[in-house]
N, CA, C and O atoms as a DFTB+ gen file, in Angstrom:
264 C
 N C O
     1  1     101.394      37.609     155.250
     2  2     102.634      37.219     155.822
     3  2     102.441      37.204     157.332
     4  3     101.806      38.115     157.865
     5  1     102.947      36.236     158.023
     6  2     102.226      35.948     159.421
     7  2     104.040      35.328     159.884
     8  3     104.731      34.684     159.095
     9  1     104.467      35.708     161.242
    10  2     105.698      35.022     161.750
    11  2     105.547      35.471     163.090
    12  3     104.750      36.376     163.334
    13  1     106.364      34.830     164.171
    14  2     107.173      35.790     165.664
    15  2     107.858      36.606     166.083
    16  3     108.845      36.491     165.357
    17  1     107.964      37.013     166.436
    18  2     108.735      37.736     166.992
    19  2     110.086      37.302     167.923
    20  3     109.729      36.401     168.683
    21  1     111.263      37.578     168.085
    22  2     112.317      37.320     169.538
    23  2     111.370      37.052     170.696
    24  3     111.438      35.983     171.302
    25  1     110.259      38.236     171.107
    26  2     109.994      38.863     172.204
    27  2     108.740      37.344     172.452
    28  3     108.117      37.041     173.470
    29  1     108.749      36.891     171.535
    30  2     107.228      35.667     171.600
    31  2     106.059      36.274     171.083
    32  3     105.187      35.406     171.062
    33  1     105.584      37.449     170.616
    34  2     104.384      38.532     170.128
    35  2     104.797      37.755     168.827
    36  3     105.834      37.176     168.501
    37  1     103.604      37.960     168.214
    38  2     102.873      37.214     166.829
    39  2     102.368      38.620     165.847
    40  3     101.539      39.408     166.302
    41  1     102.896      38.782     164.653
    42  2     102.077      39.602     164.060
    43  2     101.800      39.207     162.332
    44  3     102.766      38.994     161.598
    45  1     100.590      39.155     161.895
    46  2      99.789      39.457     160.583
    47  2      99.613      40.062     159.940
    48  3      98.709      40.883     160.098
    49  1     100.481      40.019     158.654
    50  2     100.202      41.523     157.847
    51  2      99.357      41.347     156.271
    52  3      99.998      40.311     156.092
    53  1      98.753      41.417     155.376
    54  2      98.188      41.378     154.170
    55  2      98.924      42.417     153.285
    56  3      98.758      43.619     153.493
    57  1      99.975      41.832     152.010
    58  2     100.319      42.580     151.240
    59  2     100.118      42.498     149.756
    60  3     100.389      41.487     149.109
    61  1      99.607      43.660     149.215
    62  2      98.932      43.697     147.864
    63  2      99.751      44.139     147.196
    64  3     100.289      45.219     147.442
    65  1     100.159      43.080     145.760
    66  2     100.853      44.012     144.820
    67  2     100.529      43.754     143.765
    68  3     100.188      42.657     143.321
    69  1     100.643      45.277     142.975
    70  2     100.955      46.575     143.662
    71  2     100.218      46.807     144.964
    72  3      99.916      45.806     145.613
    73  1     100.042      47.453     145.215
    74  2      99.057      48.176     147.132
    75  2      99.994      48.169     147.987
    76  3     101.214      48.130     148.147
    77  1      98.718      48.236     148.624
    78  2      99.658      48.484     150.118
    79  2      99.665      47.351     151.355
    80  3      98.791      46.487     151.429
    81  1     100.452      47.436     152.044
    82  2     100.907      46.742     153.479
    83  2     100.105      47.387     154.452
    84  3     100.165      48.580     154.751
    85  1      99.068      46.206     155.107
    86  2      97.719      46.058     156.382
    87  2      98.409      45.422     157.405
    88  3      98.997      44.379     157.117
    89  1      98.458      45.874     158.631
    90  2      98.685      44.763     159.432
    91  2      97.765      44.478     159.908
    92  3      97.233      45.455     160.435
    93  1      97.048      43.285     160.067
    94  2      95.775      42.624     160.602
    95  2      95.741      42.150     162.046
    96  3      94.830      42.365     162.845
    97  1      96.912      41.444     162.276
    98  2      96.323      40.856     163.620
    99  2      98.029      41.153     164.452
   100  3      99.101      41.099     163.851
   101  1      97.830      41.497     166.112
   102  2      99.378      41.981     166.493
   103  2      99.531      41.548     168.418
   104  3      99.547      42.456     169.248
   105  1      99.600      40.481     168.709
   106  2      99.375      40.162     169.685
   107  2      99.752      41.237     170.921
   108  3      99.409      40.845     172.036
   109  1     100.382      42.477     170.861
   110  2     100.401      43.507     171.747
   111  2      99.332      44.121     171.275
   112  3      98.915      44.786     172.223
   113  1      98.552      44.309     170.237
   114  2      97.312      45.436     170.267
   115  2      96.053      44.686     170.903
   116  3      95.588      43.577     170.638
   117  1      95.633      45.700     171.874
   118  2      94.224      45.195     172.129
   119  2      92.850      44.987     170.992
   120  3      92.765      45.765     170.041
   121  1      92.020      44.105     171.146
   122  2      91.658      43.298     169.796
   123  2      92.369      43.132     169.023
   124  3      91.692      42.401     168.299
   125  1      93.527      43.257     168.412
   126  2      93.488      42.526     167.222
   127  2      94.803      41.282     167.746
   128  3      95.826      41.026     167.111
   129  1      94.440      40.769     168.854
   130  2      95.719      39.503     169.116
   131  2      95.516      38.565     168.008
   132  3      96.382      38.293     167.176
   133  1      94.021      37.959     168.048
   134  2      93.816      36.690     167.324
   135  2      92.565      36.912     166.368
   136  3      91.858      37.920     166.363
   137  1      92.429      35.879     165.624
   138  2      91.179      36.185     164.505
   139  2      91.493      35.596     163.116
   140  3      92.683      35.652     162.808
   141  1      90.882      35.192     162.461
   142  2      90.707      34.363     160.963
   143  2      91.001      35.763     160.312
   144  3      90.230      36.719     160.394
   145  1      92.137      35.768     159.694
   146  2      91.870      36.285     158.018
   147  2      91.935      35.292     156.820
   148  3      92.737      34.434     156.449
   149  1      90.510      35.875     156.287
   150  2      89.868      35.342     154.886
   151  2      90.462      35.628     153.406
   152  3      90.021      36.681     152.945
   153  1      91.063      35.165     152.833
   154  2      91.374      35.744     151.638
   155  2      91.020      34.776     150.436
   156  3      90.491      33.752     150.869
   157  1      91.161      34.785     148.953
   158  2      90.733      34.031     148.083
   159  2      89.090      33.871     148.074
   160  3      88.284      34.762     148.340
   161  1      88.796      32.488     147.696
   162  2      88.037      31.666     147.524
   163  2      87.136      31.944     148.765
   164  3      86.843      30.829     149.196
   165  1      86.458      33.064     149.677
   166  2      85.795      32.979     150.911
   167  2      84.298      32.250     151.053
   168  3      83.688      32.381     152.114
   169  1      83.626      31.346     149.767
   170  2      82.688      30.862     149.757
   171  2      83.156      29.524     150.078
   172  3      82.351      28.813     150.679
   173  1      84.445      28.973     149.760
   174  2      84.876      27.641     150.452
   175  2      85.284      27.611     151.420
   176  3      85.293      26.535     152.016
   177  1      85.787      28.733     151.997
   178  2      86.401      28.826     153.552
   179  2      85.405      29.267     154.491
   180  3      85.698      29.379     155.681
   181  1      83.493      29.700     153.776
   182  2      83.035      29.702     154.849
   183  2      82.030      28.435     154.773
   184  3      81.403      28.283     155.821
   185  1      81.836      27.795     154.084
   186  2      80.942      26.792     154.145
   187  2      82.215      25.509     155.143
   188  3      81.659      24.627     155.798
   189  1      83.558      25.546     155.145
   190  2      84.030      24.648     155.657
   191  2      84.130      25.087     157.413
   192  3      84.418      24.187     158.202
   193  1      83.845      26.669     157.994
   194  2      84.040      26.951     158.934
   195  2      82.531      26.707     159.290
   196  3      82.082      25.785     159.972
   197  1      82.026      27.456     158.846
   198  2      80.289      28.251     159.217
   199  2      79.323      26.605     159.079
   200  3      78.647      26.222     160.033
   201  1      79.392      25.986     158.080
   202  2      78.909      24.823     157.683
   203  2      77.831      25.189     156.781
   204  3      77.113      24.248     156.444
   205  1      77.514      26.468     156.256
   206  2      77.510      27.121     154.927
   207  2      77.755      28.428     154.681
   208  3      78.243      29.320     155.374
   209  1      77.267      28.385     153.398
   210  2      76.966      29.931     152.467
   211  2      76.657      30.834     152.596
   212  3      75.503      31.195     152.365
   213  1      77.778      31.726     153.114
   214  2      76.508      32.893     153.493
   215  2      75.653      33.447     152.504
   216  3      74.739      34.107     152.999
   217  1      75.657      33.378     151.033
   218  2      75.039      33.335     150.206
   219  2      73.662      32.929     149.748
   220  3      72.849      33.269     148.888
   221  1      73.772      32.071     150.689
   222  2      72.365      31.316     150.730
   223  2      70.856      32.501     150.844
   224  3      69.954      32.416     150.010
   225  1      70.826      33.289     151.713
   226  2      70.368      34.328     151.974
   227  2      69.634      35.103     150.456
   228  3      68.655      35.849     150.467
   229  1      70.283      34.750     149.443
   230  2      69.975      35.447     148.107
   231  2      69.648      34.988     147.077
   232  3      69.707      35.482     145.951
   233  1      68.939      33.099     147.730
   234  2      68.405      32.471     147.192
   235  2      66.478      32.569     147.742
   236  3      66.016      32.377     148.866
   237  1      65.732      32.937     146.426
   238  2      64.576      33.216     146.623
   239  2      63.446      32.427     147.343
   240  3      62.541      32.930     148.009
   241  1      63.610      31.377     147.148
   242  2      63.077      30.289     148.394
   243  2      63.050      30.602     149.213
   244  3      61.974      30.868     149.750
   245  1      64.541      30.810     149.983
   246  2      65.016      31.026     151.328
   247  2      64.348      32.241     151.512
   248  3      63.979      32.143     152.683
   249  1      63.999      33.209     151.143
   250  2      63.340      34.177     151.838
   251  2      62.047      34.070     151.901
   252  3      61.370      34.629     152.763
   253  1      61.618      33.380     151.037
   254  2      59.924      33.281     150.927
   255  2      59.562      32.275     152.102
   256  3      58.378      32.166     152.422
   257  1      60.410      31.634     152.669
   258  2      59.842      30.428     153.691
   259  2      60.392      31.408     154.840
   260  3      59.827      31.104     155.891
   261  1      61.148      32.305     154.993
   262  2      61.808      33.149     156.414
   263  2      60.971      33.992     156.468
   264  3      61.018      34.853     157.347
């Protein structure tokens, strides 16, 4: 759940249910103003950011030629 504030501050929260309520990102805290949160599917959301897999890594080829 992500919205504004009155004040113009931005805040990000991740809620699990059942679980619990994270707030992730809070434009008054230092580091955490801005930043990608990943959720779901993170092998399609990183090959469309990263321009691949981080997976790739745990393919046996790939290590035998690195």
């Amino acid at each position: 759940m992500a919205g504004f504030n009155k004040d113009g501050s931005h805040e990000v929260y991740t809620c699990r249910i059942p679980g619990e309520v994270q707030k992730k990102r809070d434009s008054k805290e230092k580091g955490k103003e801005y930043g990608a949160s990943w959720v779901g599917q993170v092998d399609v959301i990183s090959r469309i950011v990263l321009g691949f897999d981080g997976r790739i890594s745990n393919l046996k080829f790939i290590n035998d030629i690195v």
